[in-house]
C-alpha positions in Angstrom: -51.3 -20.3 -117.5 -54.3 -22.3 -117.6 -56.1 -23.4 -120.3 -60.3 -22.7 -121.4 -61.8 -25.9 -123.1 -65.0 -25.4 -125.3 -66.3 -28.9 -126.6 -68.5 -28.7 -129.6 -72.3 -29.7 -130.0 -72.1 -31.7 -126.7 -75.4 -32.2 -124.5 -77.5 -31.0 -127.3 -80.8 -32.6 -128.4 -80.1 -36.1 -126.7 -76.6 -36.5 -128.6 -73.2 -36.7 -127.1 -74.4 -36.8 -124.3 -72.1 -36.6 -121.0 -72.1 -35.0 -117.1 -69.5 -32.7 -117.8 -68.7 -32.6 -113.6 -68.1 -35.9 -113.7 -65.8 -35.7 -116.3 -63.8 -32.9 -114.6 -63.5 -35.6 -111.5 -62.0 -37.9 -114.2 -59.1 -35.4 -115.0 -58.7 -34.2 -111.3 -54.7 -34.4 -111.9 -55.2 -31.3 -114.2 -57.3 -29.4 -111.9 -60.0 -28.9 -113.9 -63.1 -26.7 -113.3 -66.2 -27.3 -115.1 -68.4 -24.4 -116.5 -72.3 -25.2 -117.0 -73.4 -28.0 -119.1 -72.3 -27.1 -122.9 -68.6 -29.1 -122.4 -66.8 -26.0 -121.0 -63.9 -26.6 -119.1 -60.5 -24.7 -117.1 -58.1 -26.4 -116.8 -55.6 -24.8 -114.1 -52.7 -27.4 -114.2 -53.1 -28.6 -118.2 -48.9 -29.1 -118.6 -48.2 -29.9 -122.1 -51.7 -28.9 -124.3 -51.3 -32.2 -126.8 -51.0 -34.3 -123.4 -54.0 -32.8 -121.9 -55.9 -33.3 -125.5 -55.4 -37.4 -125.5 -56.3 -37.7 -121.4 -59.7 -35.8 -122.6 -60.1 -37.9 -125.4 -59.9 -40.9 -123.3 -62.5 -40.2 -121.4 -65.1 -38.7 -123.7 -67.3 -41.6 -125.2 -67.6 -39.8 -128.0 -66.1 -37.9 -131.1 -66.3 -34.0 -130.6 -64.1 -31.1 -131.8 -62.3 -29.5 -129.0 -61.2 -26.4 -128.8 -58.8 -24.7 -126.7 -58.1 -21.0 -125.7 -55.2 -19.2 -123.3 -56.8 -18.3 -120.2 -55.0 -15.0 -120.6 -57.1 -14.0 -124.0 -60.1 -15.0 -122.0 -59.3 -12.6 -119.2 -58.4 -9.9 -121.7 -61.9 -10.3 -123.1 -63.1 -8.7 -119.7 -61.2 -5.1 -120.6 -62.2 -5.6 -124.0 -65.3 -6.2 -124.0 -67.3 -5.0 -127.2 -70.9 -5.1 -126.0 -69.9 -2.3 -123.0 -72.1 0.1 -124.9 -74.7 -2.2 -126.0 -78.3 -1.4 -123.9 -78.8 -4.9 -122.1 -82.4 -6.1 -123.2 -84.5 -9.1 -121.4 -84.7 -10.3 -124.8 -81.4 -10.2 -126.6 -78.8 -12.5 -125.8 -75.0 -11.4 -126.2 -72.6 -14.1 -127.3 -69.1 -14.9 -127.8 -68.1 -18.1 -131.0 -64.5 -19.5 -130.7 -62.3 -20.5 -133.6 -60.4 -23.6 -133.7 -57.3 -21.4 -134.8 -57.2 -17.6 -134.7 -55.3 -17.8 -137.9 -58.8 -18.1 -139.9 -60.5 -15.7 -138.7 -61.3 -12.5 -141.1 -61.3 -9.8 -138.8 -63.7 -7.6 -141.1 -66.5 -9.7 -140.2 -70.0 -8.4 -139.4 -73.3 -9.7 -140.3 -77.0 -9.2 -139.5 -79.2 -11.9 -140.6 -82.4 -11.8 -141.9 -81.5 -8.2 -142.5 -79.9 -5.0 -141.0 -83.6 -3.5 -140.4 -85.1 -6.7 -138.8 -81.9 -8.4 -137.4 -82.7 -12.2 -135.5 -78.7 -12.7 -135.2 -76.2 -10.0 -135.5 -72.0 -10.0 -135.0 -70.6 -7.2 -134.3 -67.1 -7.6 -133.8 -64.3 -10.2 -134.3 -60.8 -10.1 -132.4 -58.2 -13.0 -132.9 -60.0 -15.7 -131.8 -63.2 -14.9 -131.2 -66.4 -13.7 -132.8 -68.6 -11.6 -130.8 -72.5 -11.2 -131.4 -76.0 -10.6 -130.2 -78.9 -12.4 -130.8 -82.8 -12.1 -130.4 -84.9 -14.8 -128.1 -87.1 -16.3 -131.1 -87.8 -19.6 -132.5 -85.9 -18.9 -135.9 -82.8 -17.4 -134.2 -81.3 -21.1 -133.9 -81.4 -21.5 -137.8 -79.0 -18.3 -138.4 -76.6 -19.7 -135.2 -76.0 -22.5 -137.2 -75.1 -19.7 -140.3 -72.0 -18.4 -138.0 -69.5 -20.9 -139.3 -70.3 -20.3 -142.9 -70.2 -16.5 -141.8 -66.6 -16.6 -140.9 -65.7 -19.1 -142.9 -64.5 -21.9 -140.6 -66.2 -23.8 -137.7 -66.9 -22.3 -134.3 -68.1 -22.9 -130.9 -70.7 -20.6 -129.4 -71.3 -19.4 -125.5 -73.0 -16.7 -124.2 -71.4 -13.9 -122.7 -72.4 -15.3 -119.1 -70.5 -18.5 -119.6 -67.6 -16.3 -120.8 -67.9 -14.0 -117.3 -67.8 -17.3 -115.4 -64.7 -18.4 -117.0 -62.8 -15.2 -116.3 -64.1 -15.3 -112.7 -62.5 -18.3 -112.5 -59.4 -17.8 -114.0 -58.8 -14.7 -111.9 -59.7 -16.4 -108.7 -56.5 -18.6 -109.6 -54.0 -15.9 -110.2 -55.0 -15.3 -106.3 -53.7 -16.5 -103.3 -56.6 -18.5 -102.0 -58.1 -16.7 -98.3 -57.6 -20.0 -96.9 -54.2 -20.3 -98.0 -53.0 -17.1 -96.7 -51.4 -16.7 -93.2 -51.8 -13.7 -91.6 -48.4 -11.8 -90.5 -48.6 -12.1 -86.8 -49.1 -15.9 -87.3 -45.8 -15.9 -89.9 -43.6 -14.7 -87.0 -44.7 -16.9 -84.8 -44.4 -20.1 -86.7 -40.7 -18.6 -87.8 -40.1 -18.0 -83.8 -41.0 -21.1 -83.2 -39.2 -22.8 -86.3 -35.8 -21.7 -85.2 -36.7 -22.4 -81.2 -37.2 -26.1 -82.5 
């Protein structure tokens, strides 16, 4: 199954900086896929994970955690999806924090910060890996981001939940057959016809 890549605090305020579609190019042997600007990656053909790690080392310039996710709990994110019954708002922003390790996460976690009544950031739900939250478009929301690690208690990667719906669009389209790829019936029988005529 293929592997999701978050890399984090890349392209961020002028430091570690990179062209994350260049870098994709670079590991074209793994087929990899690159999702916006943040550092977010599939990889469709990663073989062995530790092997993958060191070839992406290599090529970044730079020191960054990396963290990796199944492409299958990614996908299962779609069904599972905790902001279904949450009234979309032009000015709330719903996102989605990885762990390094699904083993740390407490899965009790929910915060609103400043406060319940008057809420800039707020997580509302937490699932193996991932932390799941909403936040309000202001200039003092990026302070309390920066409060999610100490929230759950161990350092996370944050996306919103449109980078998360292109990563499962992705991922699905390669569990497909590709249209191109696929040979329609009548043409099947006549390359077999003409397979056994030759």
């Amino acid at each position: 199954m293929a592997l999701v890549v978050f890399l984090r605090g890349v392209n961020v305020g002028g430091h570690r900086t990179f062209r994350p579609s260049v870098l994709a190019k670079q590991l074209r042997a793994f087929d990899v896929v690159s999702i916006g600007a943040a550092g977010t990656f599939v990889v469709r053909k990663p073989g062995s994970p530790p092997k993958f790690r060191a070839a992406l080392r290599r090529k970044l310039q730079f020191e960054t955690e990396i963290v990796f996710c199944d492409g299958r709990d990614l996908i299962a994110l779609e069904s599972g999806n905790p902001f279904r019954a949450a009234p979309l708002s032009p000015g709330i922003v719903r996102f989605v924090s990885v762990l390094s390790s699904a083993r740390l996460i407490r899965r009790s976690v929910r915060a609103a910060l400043p406060s319940e009544d008057d809420w800039l950031l707020r997580i509302v739900a937490a699932k193996g890996q991932f932390v799941f939250g909403m936040y309000r478009r202001h200039v003092k929301t990026i302070g309390y981001l920066g409060q999610i690690d100490r929230i759950v208690g161990a350092p996370v990667t944050t996306r919103n939940w449109n980078t998360i719906a292109a990563i499962i669009r992705v991922l699905k389209a390669g569990e497909e057959p590709s249209p191109k790829k696929m040979v329609p019936a009548a043409a099947r029988i006549k390359i077999a016809r003409a397979q056994t005529l030759g």
